[in-house]
C-alpha positions as CSV (number, residue, x, y, z in Angstrom):
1,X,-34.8,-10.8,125.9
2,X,-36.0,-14.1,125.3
3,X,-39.1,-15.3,126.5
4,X,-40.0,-18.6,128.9
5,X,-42.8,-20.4,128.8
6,X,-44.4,-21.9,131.8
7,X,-46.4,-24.5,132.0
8,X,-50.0,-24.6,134.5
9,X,-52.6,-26.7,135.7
10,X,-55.6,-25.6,137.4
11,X,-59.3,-26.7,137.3
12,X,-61.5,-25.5,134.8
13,X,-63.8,-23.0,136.4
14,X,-60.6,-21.2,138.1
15,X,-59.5,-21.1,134.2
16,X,-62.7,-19.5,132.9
17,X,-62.7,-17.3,135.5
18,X,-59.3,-15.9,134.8
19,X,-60.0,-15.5,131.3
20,X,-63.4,-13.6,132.5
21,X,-61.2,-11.3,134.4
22,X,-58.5,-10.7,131.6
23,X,-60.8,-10.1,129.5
24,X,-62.3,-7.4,131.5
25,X,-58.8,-5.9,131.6
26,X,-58.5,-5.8,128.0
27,X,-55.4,-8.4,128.1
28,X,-54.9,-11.6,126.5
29,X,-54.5,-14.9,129.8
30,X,-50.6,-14.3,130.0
31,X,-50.6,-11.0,129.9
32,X,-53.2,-10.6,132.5
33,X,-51.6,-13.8,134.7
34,X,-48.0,-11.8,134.2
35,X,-49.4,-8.7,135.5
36,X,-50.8,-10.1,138.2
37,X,-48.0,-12.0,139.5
38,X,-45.9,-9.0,139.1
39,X,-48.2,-7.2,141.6
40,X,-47.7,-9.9,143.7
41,X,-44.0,-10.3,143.9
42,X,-43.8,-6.4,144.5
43,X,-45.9,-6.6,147.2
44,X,-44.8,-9.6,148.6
45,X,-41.0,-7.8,148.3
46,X,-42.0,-4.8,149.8
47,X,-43.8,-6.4,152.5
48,X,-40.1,-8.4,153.2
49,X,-38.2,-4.8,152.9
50,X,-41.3,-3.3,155.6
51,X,-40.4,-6.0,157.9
52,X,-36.9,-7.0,157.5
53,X,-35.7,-4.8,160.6
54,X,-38.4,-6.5,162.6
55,X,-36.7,-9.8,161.5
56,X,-33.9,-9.2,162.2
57,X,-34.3,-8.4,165.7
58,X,-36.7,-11.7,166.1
59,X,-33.7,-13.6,164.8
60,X,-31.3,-11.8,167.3
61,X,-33.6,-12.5,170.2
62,X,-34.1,-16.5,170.1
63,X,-30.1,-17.1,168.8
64,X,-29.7,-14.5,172.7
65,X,-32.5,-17.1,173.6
66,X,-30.8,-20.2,172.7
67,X,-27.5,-19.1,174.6
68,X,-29.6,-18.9,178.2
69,X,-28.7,-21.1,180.6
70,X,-31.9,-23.8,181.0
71,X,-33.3,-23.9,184.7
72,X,-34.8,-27.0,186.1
73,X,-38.3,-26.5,187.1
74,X,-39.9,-26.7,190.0
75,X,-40.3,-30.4,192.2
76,X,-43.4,-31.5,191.1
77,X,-45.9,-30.9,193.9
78,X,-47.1,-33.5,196.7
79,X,-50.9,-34.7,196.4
80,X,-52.9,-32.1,197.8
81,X,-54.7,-32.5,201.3
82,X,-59.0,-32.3,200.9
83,X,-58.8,-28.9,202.8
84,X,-56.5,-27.4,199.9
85,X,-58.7,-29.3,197.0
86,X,-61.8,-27.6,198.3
87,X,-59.6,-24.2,198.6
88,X,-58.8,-24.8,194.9
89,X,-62.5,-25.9,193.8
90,X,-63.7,-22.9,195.6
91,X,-61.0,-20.3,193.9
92,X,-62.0,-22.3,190.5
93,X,-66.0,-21.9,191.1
94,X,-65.2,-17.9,192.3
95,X,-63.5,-17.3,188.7
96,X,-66.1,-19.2,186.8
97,X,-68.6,-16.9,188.4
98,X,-70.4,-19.6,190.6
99,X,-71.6,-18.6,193.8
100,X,-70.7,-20.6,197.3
101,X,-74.2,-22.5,196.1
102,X,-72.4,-23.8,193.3
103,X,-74.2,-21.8,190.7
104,X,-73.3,-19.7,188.2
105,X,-74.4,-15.7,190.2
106,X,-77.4,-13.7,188.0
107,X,-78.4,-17.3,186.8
108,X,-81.8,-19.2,188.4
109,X,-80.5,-22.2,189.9
């Protein structure tokens, strides 16, 4: 089989570092930067095969999606009268944790 070269540009301490790490291994740069992108494909291939029912069924649901009839929304809503935009700045303060004093409850005013 014949072989392809390929051609790569990186910065110089990602380049010693490689050849740290080959070294290490006991391989020569392409060897070691072969090997590793072999790992990588595998795993990249058998992360596709682990997930390619899942896919599918994602795909399925938003072409179903896609087919739904679109509703209109509802009217936008009329000003609201003070009563109702206390009611609301109450129900906001109550889920915030503020007391009726306008204070956070457990907290020193």
């Amino acid at each position: 089989m014949a072989k392809a070269r390929i051609t790569i540009s990186l910065e110089q301490d990602q380049a010693e570092r490689i050849r740290r790490h080959a070294e290490r291994a006991g391989m020569d740069v392409s060897a070691y930067l072969v090997h590793a992108a072999t790992r990588q494909m595998a795993e990249s291939d058998a992360i596709e095969e682990q997930f390619a029912e899942v896919d599918a069924l994602i795909a399925q649901a938003e072409r179903a999606a896609d087919e739904l009839p679109v509703e209109p929304g509802p009217e936008p809503a009329a000003e609201l009268t003070e009563q109702e935009r206390r009611e609301v700045e109450e129900a906001l303060g109550l889920v915030q944790g503020q007391g009726r004093r306008g204070h956070r409850s457990g907290y020193a005013a």
